[in-house]
N, C-alpha and C positions, 0 to 999 in steps of 0.2 A: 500513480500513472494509470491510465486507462478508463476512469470513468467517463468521463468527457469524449470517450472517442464513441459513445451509445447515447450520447443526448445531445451531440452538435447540430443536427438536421440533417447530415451527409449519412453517405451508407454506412453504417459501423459494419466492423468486421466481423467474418464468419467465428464462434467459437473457436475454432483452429487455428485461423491466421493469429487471432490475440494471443492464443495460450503459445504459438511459436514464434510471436515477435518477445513477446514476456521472455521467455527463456531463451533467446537471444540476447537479448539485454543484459537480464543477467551474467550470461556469458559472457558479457565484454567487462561488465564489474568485477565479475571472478578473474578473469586474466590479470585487469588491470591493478587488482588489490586483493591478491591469492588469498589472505588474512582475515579480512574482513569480514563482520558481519554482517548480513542485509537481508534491510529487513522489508517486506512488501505487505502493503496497508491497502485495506477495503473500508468502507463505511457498511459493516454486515456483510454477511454470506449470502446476501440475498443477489439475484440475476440481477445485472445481466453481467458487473465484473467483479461482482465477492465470491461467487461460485469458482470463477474461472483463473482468478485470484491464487485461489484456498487452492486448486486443483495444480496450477503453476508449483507452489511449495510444496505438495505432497510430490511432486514427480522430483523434483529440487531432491527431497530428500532421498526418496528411494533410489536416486543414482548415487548417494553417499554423501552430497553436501549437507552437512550437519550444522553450517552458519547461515542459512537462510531461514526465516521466520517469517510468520503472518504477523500481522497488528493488524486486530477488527477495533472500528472504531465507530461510536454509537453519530450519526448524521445527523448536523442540528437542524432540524426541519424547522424551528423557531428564528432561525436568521438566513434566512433565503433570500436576499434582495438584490445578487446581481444576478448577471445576465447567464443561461445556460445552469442555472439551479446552484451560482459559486455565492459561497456564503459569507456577510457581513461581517465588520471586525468585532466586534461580540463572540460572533462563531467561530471566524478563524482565533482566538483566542482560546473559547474552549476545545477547539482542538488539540491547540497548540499544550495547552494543561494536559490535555489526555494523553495526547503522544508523549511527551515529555515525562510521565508518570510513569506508562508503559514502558519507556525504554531506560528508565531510571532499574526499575524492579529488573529488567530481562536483565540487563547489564552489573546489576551489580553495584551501581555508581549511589554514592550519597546524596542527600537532597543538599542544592546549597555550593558544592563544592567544585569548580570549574575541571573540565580536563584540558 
């Protein structure tokens, strides 16, 4: 969530509204699944929402939630062909490898093995 609200053509939001609609959100995740982990994904730390992102989970944490995590994820500049910079089924694949990897190792979970 969030990239696309800084490249639609409309006003994106102030740093502040993002980083308090983000942690409202998650708020409603944490209510609705006390348990859970959740995790929040940037393509890079880089401006305008990896920074704001990365800063979202650091404040996550230091209020004591300990199941909220970052996933940076490297943006395939190599398959850009739709509209608003969303990426080709090539790319959303290797995304889909990457995340899938990532949350394979954070979690624990075996390669291969359904939950």
């Amino acid at each position: 969530l969030g990239g696309n609200d800084f490249f639609s053509g409309g006003t994106p939001p102030s740093p502040d509204e993002f980083e308090v609609a983000y942690r409202k959100f998650i708020a409603v995740l944490r209510d609705d699944y006390p348990k859970a982990h959740i995790f929040c994904q940037a393509f890079g730390t880089s401006p305008p929402a990896g920074n704001l992102i990365q800063d979202v989970v650091d404040q996550e944490k230091k209020v004591g939630d300990d199941k909220v995590g970052l996933i940076v994820l490297e943006y395939p500049t190599a398959h850009l062909t739709g509209c608003f910079k969303h990426f080709d089924l090539l790319g959303q694949r290797q995304v889909g490898d990457e995340l899938a990897k990532t949350l394979r190792e954070d979690m624990g979970w075996k390669e291969g093995k359904s939950r």
